[in-house]
KEKE-3310 file (N, C-alpha, C; in steps of 0.2 Angstrom, whole numbers, plus 5000, padded with zeros to 4 digits):
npx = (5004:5002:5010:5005:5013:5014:5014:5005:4995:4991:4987:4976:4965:4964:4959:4950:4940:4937:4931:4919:4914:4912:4901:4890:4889:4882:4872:4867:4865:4859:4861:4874:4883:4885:4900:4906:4901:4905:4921:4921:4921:4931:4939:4936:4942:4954:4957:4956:4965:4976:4975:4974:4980:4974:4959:4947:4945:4940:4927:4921:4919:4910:4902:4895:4905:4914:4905:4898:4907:4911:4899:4897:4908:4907:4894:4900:4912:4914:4925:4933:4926:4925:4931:4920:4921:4933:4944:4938:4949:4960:4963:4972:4962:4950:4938:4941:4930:4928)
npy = (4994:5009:5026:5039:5057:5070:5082:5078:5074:5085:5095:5085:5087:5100:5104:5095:5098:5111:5107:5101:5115:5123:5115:5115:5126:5128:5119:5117:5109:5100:5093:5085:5071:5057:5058:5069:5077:5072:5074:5091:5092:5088:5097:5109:5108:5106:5120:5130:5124:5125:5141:5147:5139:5132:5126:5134:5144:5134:5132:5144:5144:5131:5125:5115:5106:5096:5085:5082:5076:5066:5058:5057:5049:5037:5030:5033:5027:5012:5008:5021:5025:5036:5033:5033:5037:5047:5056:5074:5086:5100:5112:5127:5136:5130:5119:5101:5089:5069)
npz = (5000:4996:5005:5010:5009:5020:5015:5005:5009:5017:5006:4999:5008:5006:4993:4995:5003:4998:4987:4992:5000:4989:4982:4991:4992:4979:4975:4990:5007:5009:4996:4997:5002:5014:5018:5010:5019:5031:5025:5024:5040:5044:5036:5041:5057:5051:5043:5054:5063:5051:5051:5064:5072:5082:5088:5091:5079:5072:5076:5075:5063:5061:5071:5075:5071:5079:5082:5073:5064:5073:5072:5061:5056:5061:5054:5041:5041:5053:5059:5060:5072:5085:5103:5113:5127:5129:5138:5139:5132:5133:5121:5118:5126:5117:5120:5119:5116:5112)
capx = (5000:5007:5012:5004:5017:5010:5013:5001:4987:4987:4984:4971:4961:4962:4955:4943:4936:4935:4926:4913:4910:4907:4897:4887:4886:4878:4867:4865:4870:4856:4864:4882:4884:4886:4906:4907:4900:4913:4924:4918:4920:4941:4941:4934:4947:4959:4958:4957:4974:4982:4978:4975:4984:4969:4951:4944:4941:4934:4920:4918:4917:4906:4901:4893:4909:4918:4899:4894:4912:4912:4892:4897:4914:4901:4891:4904:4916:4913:4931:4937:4923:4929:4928:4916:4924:4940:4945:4939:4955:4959:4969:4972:4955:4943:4938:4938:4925:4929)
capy = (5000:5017:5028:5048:5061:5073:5088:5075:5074:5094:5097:5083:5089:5106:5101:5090:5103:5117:5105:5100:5120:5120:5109:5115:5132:5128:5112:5115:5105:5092:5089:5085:5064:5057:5056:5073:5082:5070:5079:5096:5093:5088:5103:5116:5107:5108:5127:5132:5122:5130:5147:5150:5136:5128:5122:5140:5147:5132:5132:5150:5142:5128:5125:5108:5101:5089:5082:5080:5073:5059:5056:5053:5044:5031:5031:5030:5018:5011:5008:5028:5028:5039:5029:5037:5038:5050:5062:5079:5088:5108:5116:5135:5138:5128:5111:5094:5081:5064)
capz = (5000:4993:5009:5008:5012:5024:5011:5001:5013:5016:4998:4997:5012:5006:4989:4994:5005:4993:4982:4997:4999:4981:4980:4995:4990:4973:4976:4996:5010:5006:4993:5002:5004:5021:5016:5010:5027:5037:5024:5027:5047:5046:5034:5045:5059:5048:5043:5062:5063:5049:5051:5070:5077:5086:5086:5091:5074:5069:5081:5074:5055:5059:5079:5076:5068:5082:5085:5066:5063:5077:5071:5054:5057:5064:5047:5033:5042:5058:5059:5061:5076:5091:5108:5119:5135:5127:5142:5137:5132:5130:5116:5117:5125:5115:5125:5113:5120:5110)
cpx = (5004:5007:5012:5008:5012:5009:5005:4994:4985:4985:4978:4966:4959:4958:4950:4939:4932:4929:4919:4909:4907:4902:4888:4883:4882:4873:4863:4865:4867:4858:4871:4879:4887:4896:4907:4906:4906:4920:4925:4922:4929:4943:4941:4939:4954:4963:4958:4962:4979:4983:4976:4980:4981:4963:4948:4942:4937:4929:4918:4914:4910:4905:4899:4901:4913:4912:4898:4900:4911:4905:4893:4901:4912:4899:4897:4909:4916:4922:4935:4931:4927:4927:4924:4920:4931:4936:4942:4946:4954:4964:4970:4967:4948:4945:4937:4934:4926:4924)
cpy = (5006:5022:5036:5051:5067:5080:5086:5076:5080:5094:5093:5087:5097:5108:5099:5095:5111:5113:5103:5109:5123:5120:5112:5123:5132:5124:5111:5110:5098:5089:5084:5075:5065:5058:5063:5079:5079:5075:5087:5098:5092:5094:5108:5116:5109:5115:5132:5131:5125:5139:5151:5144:5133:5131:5130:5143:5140:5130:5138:5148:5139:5123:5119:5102:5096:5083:5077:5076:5065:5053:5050:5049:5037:5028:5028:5026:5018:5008:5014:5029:5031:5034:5036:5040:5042:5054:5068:5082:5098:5111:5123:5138:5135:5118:5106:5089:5075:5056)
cpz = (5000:5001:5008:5010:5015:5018:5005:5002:5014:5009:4996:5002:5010:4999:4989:4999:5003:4989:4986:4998:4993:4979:4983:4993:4983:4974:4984:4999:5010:5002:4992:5004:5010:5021:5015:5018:5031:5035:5026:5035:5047:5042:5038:5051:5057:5045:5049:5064:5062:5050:5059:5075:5081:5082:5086:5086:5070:5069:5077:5067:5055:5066:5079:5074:5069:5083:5081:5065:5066:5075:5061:5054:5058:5057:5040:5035:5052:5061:5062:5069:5082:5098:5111:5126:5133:5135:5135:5138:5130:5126:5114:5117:5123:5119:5118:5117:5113:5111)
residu = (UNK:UNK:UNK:UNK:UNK:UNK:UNK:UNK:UNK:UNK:UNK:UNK:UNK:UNK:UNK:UNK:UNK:UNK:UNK:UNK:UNK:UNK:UNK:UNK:UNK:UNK:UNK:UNK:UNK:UNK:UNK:UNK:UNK:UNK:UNK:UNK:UNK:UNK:UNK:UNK:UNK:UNK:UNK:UNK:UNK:UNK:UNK:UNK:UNK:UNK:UNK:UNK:UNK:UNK:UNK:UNK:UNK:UNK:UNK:UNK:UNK:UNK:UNK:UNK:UNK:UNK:UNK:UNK:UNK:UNK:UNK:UNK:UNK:UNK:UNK:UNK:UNK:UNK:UNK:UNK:UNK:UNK:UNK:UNK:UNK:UNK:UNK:UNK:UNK:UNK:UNK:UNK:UNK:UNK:UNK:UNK:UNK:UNK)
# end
């Protein structure tokens, strides 16, 4: 199995993000497969990452996105599911419940 370089994985994530608000903004989010929102939710993480360095903007982007993340993770593979019982944790501010 081919092994993604991290440079790999940013550029996809940020792709496939752009193309889920895209999508979302033209067709509306009913239109948005269970796979895409999951996308969506590590996008919105992922843009609070890169450009403030924690979760805190991405709560501002999109306030349901650690909830709908762990909901759907469940949904498109039950494999990525998050345990339950994770410690809440805090990262510059914003609380993680897992």
């Amino acid at each position: 199995m081919r092994k993604w370089t991290d440079l790999e994985l940013e550029t996809w994530i940020v792709k496939a993000g752009d193309d889920v608000v895209e999508k979302e903004a033209a067709r509306g989010r009913a239109a948005l497969s269970l796979l895409e929102k999951l996308i969506y939710c590590v996008w919105v993480a992922d843009y609070g990452m890169r450009n403030a360095g924690d979760l805190v903007i991405a709560s501002d982007v999109y306030s349901q996105f650690q909830e709908e993340a762990a909901s759907l993770a469940h949904l498109v593979c039950p494999a990525l599911t998050l345990h339950s019982r994770c410690r809440q944790r805090t990262l510059k501010g914003a609380t993680l419940t897992c």
